[in-house]
C-alpha positions, 0 to 999 in steps of 0.5 A, spaced: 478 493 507 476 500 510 470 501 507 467 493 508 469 494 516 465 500 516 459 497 513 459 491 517 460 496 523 454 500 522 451 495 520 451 492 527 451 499 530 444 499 527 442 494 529 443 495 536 440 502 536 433 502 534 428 502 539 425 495 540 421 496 546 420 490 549 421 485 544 429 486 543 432 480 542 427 479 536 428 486 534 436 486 534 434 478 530 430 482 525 435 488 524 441 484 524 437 478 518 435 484 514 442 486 514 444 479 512 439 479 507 443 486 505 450 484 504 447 478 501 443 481 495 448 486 494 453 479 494 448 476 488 448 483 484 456 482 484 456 475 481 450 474 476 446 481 475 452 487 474 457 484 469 452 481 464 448 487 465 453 493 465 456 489 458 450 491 455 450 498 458 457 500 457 456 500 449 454 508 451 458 512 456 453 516 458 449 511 460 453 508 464 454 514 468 447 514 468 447 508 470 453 508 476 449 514 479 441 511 478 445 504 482 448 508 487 442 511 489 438 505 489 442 501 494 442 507 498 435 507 499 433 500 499 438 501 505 435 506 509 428 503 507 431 497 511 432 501 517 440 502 516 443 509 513 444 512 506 451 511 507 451 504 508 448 502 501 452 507 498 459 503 500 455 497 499 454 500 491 461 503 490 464 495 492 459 491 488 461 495 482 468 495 484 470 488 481 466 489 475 471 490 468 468 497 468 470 500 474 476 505 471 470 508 465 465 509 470 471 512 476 473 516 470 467 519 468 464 520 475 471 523 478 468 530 477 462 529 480 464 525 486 469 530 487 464 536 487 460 532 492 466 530 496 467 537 498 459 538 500 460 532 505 467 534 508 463 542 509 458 538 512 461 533 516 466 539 519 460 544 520 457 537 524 464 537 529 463 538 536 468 541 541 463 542 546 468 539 551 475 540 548 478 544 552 477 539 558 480 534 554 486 536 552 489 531 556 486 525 554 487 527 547 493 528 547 494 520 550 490 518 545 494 521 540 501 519 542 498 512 542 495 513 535 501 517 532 507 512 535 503 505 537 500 504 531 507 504 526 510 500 532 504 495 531 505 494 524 513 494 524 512 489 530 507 485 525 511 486 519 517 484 522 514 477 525 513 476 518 520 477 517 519 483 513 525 488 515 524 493 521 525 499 515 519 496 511 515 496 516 517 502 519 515 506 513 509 502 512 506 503 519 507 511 518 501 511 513 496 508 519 499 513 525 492 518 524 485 516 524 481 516 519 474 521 517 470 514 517 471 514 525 467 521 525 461 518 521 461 512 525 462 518 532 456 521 528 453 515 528 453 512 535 451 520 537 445 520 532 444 512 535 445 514 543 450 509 545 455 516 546 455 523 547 457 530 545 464 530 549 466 523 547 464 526 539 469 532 541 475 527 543 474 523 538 474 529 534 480 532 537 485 526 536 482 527 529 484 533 527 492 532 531 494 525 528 490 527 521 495 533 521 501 529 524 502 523 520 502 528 514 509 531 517 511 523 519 510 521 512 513 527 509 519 526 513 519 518 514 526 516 512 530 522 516 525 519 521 527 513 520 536 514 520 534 517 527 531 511 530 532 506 526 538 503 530 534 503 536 529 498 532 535 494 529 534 489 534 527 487 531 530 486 524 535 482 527 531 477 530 526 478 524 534 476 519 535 470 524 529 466 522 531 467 514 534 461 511 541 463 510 543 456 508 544 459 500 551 463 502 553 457 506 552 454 499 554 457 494 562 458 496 564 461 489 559 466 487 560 470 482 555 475 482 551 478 489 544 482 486 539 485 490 532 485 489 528 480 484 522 485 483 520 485 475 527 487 473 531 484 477 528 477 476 529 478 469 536 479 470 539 474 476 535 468 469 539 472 464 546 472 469 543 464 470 543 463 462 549 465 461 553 461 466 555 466 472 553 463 479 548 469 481 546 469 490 539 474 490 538 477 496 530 480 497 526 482 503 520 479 501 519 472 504 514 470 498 520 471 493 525 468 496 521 463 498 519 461 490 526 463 488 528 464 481 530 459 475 537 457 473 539 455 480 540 462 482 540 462 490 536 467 494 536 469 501 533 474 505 535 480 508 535 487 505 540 492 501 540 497 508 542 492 513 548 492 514 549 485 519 547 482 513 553 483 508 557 479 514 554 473 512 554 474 505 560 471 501 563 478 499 570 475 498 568 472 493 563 476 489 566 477 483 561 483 482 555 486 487 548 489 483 543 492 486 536 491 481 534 496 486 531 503 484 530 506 490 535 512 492 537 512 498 537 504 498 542 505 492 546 510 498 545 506 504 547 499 501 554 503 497 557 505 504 555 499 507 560 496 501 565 500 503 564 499 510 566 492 509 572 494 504 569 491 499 573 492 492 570 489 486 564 492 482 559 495 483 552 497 479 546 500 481 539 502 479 535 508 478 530 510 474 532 518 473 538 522 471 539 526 477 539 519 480 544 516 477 548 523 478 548 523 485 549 515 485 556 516 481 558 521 486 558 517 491 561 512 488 557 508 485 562 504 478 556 503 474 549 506 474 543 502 470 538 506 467 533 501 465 528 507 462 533 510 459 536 504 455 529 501 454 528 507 450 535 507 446 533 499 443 525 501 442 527 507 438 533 503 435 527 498 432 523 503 430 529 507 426 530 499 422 523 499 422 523 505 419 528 504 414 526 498 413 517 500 410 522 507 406 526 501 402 518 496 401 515 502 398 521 505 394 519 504 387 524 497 384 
């Protein structure tokens, strides 16, 4: 989505940076026509020219790169003949070969060279940085960074949590934003070759790209200790985001044999295959869509997630003749087993994790059973293939 914004956004730039003399509205028309007729030729090359063509090409590898590289560089000079820059037609090419079924041969193939050339653009574009006037805008800098750093996570949880997500979802989600990105120097580059801004507006920008670049790296790495610290003061978001969640499912179902957490791919296989057998299965995931389609056998699914503690007051734990957690993540696994004891629940409980140091830590805090999907999947692959096994010994034995 990135990359389509920053082409329609040069793109427009362009067009409005050319020296049209008297004659604007039909220059800025024209530009903005030729545009059009660009995003539209690249649009008609995705639908009926590249796949049928890169069928025939990809029977030979190097030709395929041949043709990746030739392909990139034609649009891009068809894109400055134009009037727009190179890097507009290169985003176009890389987006019109995107979708094609060859997308993974040509990435692997081109990952040296595009590397290679990566490091020459990043040298270029820091030898280009401006901080003429950084000095003297330390201020501002770090204004905008703190909104950067701390109102776009706020933005993306307050989103996420009106789309009924939980605040820790959309917390962890929105740390991945807090920084700008290097496509907000080339468009500053762009705007200073173009003339709508100057060299101290090209220094700001690249100074609160230098500090949320660097900062959101220390968020992300330190993301969930971030979250224990303010998590509680984001708690009332979540449980306006719960309020909203159809929780008419725990009124239902009196007599619950088994609470599951999480119907991703295992945990959908496992509340059908609980359903089969009988027992009556409550899911509880934090993603709205699958709790909305639900899943088969009668099983009830209701919203919330494994971290909220306000959540298992609603749940019928009394009743529960076991909690599982088809969860793999380890700090969830944590956060749901002392909420468990929180409210002195006394039955069963079995947890996911995918490593053995994983299921070390979850036994040590308590955890009765531990699920090892990986492990025991190569246990019973390894069994068939040891019958398997056996069983070609025994046909090519001489009777």
């Amino acid at each position: 989505m990135q990359d389509i914004v920053v082409v329609l956004v040069m793109i427009a730039l362009t067009a409005f940076g050319q020296p049209l003399g008297d004659d604007l509205a039909p220059g800025i028309l024209g530009m903005v026509g030729r545009g059009l007729g660009l995003l539209v030729g690249v649009g008609l090359l995705m639908r009926y020219v590249l796949p049928r063509l890169l069928h025939h090409i990809a029977r030979s590898q190097e030709l395929l790169v041949l043709f990746g590289v030739a392909y990139a560089v034609s649009v891009a000079v068809v894109s400055e003949a134009l009037g727009f820059s190179s890097e507009v037609g290169a985003f176009l090419a890389g987006i019109s070969l995107a979708p094609t079924p060859y997308r993974a041969a040509l990435g692997a193939r081109l990952v040296s060279l595009r590397d290679f050339l990566l490091l020459f653009f990043f040298l270029d574009l820091g030898a280009r940085l401006e901080f003429t006037d950084a000095a003297a805008q330390l201020t501002e800098a770090l204004v905008f960074s703190v909104f950067v750093l701390v109102g776009n996570p706020l933005i993306v949880v307050l989103i996420m949590a009106a789309m009924r997500y939980p605040v820790r979802v959309g917390f962890l989600a929105g740390l991945t934003v807090a920084q700008i990105s290097e496509f907000s120097l080339i468009l500053a580059a762009l705007g200073l070759g173009l003339g709508h801004i100057t060299n101290a507006t090209v220094s700001l920008i690249t100074v609160v790209g230098l500090i949320t670049i660097g900062g959101s790296t220390y968020l992300i790495m330190y993301s969930h200790p971030l979250y224990e610290r303010v998590g509680r003061r984001l708690a009332v978001l979540e449980r306006a985001g719960a309020d909203r969640a159809d929780r008419t499912a725990t009124e239902d179902d009196a007599d619950t044999d088994v609470i599951l957490y999480g119907i991703g791919r295992f945990g959908a296989r496992l509340a059908d295959q609980l359903g089969r057998a009988g027992h009556r299965v409550l899911a509880v995931d934090h993603d709205p869509q699958k709790t909305k389609e639900g899943v088969r056998h009668g099983v009830s699914t209701v919203y919330g997630g494994a971290e909220d503690v306000h959540l298992l007051e609603t749940l019928p734990l009394a009743r529960a003749r076991c909690v599982i957690s088809a969860i793999p993540d380890l700090e969830t696994n944590l956060a749901l087993l002392h909420n468990l004891r929180h409210h002195d629940y006394r039955g069963p409980v079995a947890v996911t994790a995918f490593t053995s140091l994983d299921a070390e830590r979850l036994r040590a805090a308590g955890a009765g059973t531990v699920l090892e999907p990986f492990a025991t999947a190569a246990t019973v692959t390894s069994e068939a293939m040891e019958e398997l096994l056996e069983a070609g010994d025994d046909h090519d034995r001489p009777s």
